[in-house]
C-alpha positions as CSV (number, residue, x, y, z in Angstrom):
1,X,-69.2,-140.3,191.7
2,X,-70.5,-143.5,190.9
3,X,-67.0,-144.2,188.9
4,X,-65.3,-143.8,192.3
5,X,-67.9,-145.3,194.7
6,X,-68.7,-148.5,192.8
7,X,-66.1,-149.3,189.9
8,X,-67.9,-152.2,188.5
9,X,-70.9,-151.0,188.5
10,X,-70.2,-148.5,185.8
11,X,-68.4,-150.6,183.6
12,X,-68.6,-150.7,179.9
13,X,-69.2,-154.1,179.4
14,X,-71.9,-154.1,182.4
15,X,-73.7,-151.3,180.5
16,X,-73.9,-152.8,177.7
17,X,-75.2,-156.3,179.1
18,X,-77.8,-154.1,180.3
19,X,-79.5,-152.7,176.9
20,X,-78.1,-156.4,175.1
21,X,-82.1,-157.7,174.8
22,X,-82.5,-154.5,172.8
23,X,-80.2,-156.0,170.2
24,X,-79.7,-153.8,166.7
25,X,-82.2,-151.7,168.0
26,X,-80.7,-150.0,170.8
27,X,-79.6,-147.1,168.8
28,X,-82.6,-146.5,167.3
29,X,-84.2,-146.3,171.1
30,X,-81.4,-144.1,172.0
31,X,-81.6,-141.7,169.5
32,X,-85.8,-141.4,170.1
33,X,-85.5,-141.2,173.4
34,X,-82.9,-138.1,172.9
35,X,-85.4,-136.7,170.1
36,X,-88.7,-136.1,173.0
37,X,-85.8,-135.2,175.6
38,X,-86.5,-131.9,176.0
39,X,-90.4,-132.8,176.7
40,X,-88.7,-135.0,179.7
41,X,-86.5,-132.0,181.2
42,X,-83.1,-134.1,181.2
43,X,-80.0,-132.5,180.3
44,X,-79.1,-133.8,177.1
45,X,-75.1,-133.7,178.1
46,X,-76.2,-136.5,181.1
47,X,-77.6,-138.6,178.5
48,X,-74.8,-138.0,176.1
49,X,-72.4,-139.5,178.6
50,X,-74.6,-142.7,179.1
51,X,-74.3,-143.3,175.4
52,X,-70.7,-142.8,175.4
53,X,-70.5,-145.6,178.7
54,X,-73.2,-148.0,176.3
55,X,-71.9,-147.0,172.7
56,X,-68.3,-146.0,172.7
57,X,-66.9,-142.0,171.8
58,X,-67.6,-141.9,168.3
59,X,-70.6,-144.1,167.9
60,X,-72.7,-142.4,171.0
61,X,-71.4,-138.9,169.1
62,X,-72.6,-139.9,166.2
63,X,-76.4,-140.8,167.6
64,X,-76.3,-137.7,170.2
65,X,-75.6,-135.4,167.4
66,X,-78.8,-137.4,165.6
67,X,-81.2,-137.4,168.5
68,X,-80.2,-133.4,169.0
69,X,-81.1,-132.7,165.5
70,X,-84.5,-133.9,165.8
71,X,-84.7,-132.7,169.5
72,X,-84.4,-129.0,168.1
73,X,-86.4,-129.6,165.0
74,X,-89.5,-130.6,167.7
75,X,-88.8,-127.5,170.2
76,X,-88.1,-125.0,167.1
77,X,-91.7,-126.0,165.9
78,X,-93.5,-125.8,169.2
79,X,-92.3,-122.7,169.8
80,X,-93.2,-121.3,167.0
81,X,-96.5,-122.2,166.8
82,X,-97.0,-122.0,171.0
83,X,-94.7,-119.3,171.7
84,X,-94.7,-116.4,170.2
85,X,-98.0,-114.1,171.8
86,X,-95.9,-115.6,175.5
87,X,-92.7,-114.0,174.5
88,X,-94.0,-110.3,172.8
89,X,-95.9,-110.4,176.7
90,X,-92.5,-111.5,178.4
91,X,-90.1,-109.2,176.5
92,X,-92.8,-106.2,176.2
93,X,-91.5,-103.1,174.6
94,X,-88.1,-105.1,174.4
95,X,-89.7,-107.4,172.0
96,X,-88.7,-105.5,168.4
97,X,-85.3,-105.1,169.3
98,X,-85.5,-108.9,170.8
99,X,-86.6,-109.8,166.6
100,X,-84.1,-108.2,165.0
101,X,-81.4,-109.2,167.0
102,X,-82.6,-113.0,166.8
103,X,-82.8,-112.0,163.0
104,X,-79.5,-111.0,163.2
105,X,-77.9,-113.2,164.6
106,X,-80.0,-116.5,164.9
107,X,-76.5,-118.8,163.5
108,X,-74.5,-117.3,166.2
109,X,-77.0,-117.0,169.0
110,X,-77.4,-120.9,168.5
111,X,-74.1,-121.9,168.5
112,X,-73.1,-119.8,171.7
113,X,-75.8,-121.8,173.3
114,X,-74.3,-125.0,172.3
115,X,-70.8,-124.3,172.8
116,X,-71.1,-122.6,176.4
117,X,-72.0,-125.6,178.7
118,X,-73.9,-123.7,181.4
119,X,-76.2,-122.1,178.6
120,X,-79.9,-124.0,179.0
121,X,-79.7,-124.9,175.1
122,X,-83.5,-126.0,174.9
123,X,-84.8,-122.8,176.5
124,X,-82.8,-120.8,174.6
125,X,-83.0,-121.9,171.4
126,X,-87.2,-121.9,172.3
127,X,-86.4,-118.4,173.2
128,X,-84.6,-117.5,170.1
129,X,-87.6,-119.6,167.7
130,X,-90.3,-117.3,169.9
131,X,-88.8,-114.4,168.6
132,X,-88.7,-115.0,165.0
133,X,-85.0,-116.6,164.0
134,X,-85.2,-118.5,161.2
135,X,-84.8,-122.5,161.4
136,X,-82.0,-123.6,159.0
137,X,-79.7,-121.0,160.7
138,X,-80.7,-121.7,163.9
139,X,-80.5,-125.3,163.4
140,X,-77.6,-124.8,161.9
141,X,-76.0,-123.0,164.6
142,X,-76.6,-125.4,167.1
143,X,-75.5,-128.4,165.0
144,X,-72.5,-126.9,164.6
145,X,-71.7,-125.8,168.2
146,X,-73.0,-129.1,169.9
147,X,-70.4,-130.9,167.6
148,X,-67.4,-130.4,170.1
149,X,-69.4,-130.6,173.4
150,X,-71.0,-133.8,172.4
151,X,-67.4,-135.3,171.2
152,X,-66.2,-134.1,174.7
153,X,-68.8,-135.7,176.8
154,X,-69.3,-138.9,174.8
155,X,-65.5,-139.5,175.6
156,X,-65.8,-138.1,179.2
157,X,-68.5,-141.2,179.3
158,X,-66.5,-143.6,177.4
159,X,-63.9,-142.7,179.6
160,X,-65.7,-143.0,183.0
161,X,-66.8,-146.3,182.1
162,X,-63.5,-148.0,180.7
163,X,-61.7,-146.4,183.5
164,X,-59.1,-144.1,181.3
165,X,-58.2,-141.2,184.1
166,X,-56.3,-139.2,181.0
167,X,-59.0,-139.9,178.5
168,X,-61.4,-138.0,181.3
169,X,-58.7,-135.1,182.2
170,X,-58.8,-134.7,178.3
171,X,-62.3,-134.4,178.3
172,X,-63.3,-132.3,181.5
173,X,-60.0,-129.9,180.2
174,X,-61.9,-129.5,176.8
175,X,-65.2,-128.5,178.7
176,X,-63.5,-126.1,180.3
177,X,-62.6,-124.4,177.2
178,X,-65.7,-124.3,175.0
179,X,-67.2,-122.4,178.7
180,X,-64.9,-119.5,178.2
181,X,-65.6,-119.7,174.1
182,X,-69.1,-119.7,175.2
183,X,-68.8,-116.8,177.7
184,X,-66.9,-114.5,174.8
185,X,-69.4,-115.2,171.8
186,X,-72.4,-114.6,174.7
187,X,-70.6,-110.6,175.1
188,X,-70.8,-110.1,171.6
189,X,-74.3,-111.1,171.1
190,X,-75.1,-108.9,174.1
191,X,-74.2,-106.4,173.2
192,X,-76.0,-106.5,169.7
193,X,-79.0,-107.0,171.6
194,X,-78.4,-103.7,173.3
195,X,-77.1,-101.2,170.4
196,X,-80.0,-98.8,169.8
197,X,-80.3,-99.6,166.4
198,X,-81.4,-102.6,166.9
199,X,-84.2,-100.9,168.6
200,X,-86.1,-100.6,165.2
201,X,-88.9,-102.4,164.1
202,X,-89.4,-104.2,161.4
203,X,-90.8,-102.7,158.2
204,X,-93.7,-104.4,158.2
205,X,-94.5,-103.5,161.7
206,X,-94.2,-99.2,161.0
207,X,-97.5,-97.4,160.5
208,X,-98.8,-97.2,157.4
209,X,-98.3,-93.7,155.9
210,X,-95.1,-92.7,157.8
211,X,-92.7,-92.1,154.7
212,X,-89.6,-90.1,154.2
213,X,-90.3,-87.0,151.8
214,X,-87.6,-87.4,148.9
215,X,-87.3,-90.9,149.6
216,X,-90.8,-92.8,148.1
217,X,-93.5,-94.2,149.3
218,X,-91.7,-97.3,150.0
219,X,-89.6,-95.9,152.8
220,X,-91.5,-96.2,156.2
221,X,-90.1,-94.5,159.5
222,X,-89.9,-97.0,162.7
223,X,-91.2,-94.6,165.9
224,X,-88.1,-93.8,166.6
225,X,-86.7,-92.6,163.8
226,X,-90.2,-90.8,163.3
227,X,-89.6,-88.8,166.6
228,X,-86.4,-87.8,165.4
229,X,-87.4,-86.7,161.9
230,X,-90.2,-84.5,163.3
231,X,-87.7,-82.7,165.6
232,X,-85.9,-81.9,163.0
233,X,-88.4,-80.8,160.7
234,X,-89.5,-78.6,163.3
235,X,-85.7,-77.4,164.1
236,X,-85.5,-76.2,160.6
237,X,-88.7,-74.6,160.6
């Protein structure tokens, strides 16, 4: 909007008068502000633009891919430590299938909340760290599915701001895309999350001294499975 209601104003060279007193530092304040962004609530992809008007496609995806690294690195260890008791209250009996699930599937949960632009990335990735995914995975995961989105937006910026109409057709058409990739690796997680199986709790979570005759003591029987055995014990009785 600003592109079509004031064309110099958002001008590559204009922007980059404006963060010129910063000098050789400017990147280095870029990429810190983008590491405490999610304490300020901005959308990372707004900012992500506005580096590729200041910085150019490859450099501003170069420090937006830095800045998310250490953005997720602070909200994977806050959750952890803050979130956990919230979210076994929030998902209540849902909570042990939530675990394994985020288990599971922590890489690919991650990187369907990268890749799918309308996913809130930051509260889902606090969501998946509350419920026990592990962090190199996770991290891993989002790296990897931020990689395209970030390219796409940095050039959708760079684009706005040197005035390139196909450049930004590119870029908006490319968005468009990873939203329906996103959508199709969302099902699939989904439905993980809902397969009773996945309703099992963790071993360290079964009661102590519910084990499987014939199978050792180290075998342990979730509830449900317990249930089940019993009725059948009684069956063949």
């Amino acid at each position: 909007m600003l592109r079509l209601l004031g064309p110099d104003f958002i001008d590559q060279r204009r922007l980059s008068d404006v963060i010129a007193p910063l000098g050789k530092a400017a990147p280095l304040a870029y990429i810190s502000f983008l590491a405490v962004r999610p304490l300020t609530l901005l959308p990372g992809q707004m900012l992500t633009a506005v580096g590729g008007m200041l910085f150019g496609t490859l450099a501003a995806t170069l420090y937006s891919l830095t800045g998310s690294f250490l953005s997720a690195t602070l909200l994977f260890v806050l959750a952890r430590k803050l979130g956990t008791r919230p979210m076994k209250r929030l998902a209540g009996g849902k909570y042990p299938a939530l675990v394994s699930a985020a288990r599971r599937h922590d890489f690919l949960f991650a990187f369907m909340a990268c890749v799918n632009p309308l996913c809130p990335t930051d509260v889902m990735l606090v969501a998946s760290a509350a419920s026990g995914a592990r962090f190199w995975p996770s991290v891993a995961g989002l790296m990897l599915g931020t990689i395209p989105g970030t390219f796409l937006t940095a050039q959708l910026g760079s684009g706005l701001a040197q005035g390139r109409t196909v450049m930004t057709a590119v870029s908006a058409a490319g968005l468009v895309i990873s939203l329906v990739l996103g959508v199709f690796i969302g099902r699939r997680f989904y439905k993980a999350l809902c397969e009773p199986s996945e309703l099992a709790l963790p071993t360290s979570d079964a009661r102590d001294g519910e084990t499987v005759p014939g199978l050792g003591r180290s075998a342990t029987l979730t509830p449900f499975a317990q249930r089940d055995f019993d009725f059948s014990s009684r069956a063949e009785t």
